[in-house]
N, C-alpha and C positions, 0 to 999 in steps of 0.2 A: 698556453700557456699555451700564407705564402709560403713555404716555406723554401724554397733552396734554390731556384735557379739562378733567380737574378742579385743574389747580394752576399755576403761574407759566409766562411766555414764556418761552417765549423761543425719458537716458530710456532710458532704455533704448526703442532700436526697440520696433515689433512684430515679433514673430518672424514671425508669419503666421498663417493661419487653423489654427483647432480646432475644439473644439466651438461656440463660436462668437467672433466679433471679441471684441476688447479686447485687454486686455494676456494676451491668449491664445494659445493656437497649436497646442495637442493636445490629443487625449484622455484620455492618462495611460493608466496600463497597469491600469484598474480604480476606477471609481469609485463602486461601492456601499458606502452606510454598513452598518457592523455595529452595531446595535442591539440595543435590548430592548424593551421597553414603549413604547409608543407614549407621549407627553408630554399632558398635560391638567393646567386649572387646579389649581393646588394650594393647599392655606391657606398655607404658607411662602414665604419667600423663600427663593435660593440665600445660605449664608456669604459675606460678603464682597460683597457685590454690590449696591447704592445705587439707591436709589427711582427710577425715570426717569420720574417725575410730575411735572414742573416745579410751583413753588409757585403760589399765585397765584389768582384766579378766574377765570372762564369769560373774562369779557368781557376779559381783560390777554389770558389767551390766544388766545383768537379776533382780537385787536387785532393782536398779535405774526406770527399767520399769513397775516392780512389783507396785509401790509406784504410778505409774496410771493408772494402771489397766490394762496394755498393756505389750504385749513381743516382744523382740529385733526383727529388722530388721534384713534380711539378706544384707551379703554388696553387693552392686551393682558390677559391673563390671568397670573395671578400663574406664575413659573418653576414649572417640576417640584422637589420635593423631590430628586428623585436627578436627575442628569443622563443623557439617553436615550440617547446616544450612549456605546457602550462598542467597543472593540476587543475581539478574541480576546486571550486570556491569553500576553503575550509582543508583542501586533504595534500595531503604532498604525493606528488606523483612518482610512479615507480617505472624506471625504463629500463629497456636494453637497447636499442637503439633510437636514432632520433631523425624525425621524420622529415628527410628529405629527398631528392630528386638528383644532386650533386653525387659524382665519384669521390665520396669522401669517408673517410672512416677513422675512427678517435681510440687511441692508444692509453691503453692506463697498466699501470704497475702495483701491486699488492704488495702490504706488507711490512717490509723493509727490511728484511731477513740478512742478504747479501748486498755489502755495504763496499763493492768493487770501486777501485779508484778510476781504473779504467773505462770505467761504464761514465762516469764525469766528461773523461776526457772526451768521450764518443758522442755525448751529448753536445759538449762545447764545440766540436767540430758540425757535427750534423748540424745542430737549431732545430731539431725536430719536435712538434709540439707534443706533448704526453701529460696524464694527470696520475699523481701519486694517492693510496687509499694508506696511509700510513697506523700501525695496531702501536699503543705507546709500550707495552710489552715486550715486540720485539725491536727497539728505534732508541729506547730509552739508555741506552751505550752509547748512543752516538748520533745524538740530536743532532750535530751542526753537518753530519754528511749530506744530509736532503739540503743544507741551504744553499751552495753554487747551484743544485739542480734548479730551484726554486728561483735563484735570481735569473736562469735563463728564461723563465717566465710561465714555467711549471705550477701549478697548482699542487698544494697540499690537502688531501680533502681525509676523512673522518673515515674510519676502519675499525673502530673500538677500543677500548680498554685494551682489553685481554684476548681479546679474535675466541669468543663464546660463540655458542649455538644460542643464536637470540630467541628462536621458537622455545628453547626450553626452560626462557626465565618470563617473569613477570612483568609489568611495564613499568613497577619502579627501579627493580635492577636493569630493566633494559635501557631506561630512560641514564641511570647512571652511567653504563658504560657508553652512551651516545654523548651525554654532556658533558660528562667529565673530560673527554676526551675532546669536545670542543674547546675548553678553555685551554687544555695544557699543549694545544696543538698553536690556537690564537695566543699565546706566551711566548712560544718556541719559537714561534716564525710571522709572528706579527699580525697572521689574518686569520679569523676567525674561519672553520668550511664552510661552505654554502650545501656541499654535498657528501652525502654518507653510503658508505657499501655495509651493508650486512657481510657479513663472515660467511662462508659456504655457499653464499645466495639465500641464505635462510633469513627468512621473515614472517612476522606474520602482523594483522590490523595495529597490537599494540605496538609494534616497531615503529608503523609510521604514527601512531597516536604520539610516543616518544622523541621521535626525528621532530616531529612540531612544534612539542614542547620545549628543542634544544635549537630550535629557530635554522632545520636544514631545509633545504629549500626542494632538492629532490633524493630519492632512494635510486643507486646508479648500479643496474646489471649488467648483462654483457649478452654478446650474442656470438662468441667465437673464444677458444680459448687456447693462446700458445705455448704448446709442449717444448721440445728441443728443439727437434726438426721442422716439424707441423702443425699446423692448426686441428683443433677441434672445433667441428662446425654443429651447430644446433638444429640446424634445417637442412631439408634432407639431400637437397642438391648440393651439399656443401661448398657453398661459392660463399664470399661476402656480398655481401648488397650497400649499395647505397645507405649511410648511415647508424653503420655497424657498431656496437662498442667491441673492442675485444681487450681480452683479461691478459696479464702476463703478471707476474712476477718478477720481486727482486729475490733471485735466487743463483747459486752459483753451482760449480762439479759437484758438492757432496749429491746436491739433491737433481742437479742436471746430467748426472751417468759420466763426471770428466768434461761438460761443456762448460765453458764460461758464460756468462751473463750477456758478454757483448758479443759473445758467439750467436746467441739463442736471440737477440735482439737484432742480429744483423739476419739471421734467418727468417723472422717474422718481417722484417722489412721489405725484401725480398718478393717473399709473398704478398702483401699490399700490394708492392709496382707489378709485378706478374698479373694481377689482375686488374688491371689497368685505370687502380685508386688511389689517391694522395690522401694525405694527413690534415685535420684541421684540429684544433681546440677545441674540447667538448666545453668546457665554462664559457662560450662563445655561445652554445647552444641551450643549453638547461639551466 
């Protein structure tokens, strides 16, 4: 769901610590991707999948970025032809990041707690590509706020029912809060998810026996997760790497210490360009 040089601007508790804060709390029972081919430029596009070059020239976009403090991306590299991420035949795979070679790293958002209008607006200016993990629990006041996010070409993906500790129930309650929560999301916003996060990062075999049965196609972790100011990093040289996922949150001052949302998202941007990675679409990859 290119993105900026060359074209237009524009609660669930914490459970506790895991691999690191956020709407985190464990490690899950295994988080390596099963893969193939490492991902690199391609001439195509993915099917189905929409230019994230915003239109426009240089100087609207640099105008656009100015106005948060922030300067354009460079555009990523055209998606893989195939997508890199494959499970084992029969199992759905579980990643934190995804396997490539490119300066590229994939932004998603939890939750949907803090429903800023501003955050809209920053979106519409940026075009910056991001994937939502949306819980119907905390969203269900206010379905139609994710949809201008979504029409900018955002993905809606699958976060639970109720944002549970999935290790602590069975595989038909898990299997519930995994499907039920597919349909009333494909209702809401017209597409079914292809992709589901566990709640805290917790998982365990019956999760993914469950995500199968509700026809998801991968289980998505993370491998960085942003606080106010800063990143938490998983590994121990805390850099990003090449095809990183990291965690953020829709959250706002009560639970950002007085930060806003598009304070703490223009922070985490920041830090991507500092280390000198752009933005690509994870549903482009997995």
């Amino acid at each position: 769901m290119g993105w900026l040089v060359r074209k237009k601007a524009i609660g669930a508790a914490l459970f506790g610590l895991l691999m690191v804060t956020g709407c985190s709390s464990g490690g899950g029972s295994g988080s390596a991707p099963s893969a193939s081919t490492p991902s690199g430029a391609s001439a195509g596009t993915s099917a189905g999948t929409s230019s994230a070059s915003p239109s426009g020239d240089t100087a609207d976009v640099e105008a656009a970025y100015r106005k948060w403090g922030l300067k354009p991306f460079a555009a990523p590299p055209a998606p893989p032809a195939e997508k890199p991420v494959r499970g084992k035949p029969g199992e759905v795979p579980v990643v934190s990041d995804i396997p490539t070679k490119e300066k590229i790293v994939f932004v998603t958002f939890d939750d949907g707690a803090e429903k800023d209008p501003k955050f809209v607006a920053m979106m519409k200016d940026l075009k910056v590509p991001f994937t939502m993990f949306l819980t119907d629990d905390i969203i269900r006041g206010d379905y139609g706020y994710f949809k201008p996010l979504q029409e900018l070409g955002n993905s809606i993906e699958n976060h639970t029912l109720s944002h549970p500790n999935l290790r602590t129930l069975g595989e038909a309650a898990q299997k519930n809060e995994i499907c039920t929560q597919q349909k009333k999301l494909g209702a809401q916003y017209g597409k079914v998810p292809g992709l589901f996060r566990p709640p805290y990062g917790n998982w365990n075999e019956n999760t993914r026996a469950a995500a199968k049965s509700c026809d998801v196609r991968a289980l998505v972790l993370w491998r960085e997760s942003m606080q106010i100011t800063n990143m938490q990093y998983q590994r121990g040289d805390k850099k990003l790497h090449p095809g990183d996922i990291i965690l953020a949150h829709f959250r706002g001052p009560k639970e950002l210490k007085g930060t806003s949302m598009t304070e703490m998202t223009a922070n985490m941007l920041r830090h991507i360009q500092e280390q000198g990675f752009t933005l690509a679409r994870l549903e482009d990859y997995v």
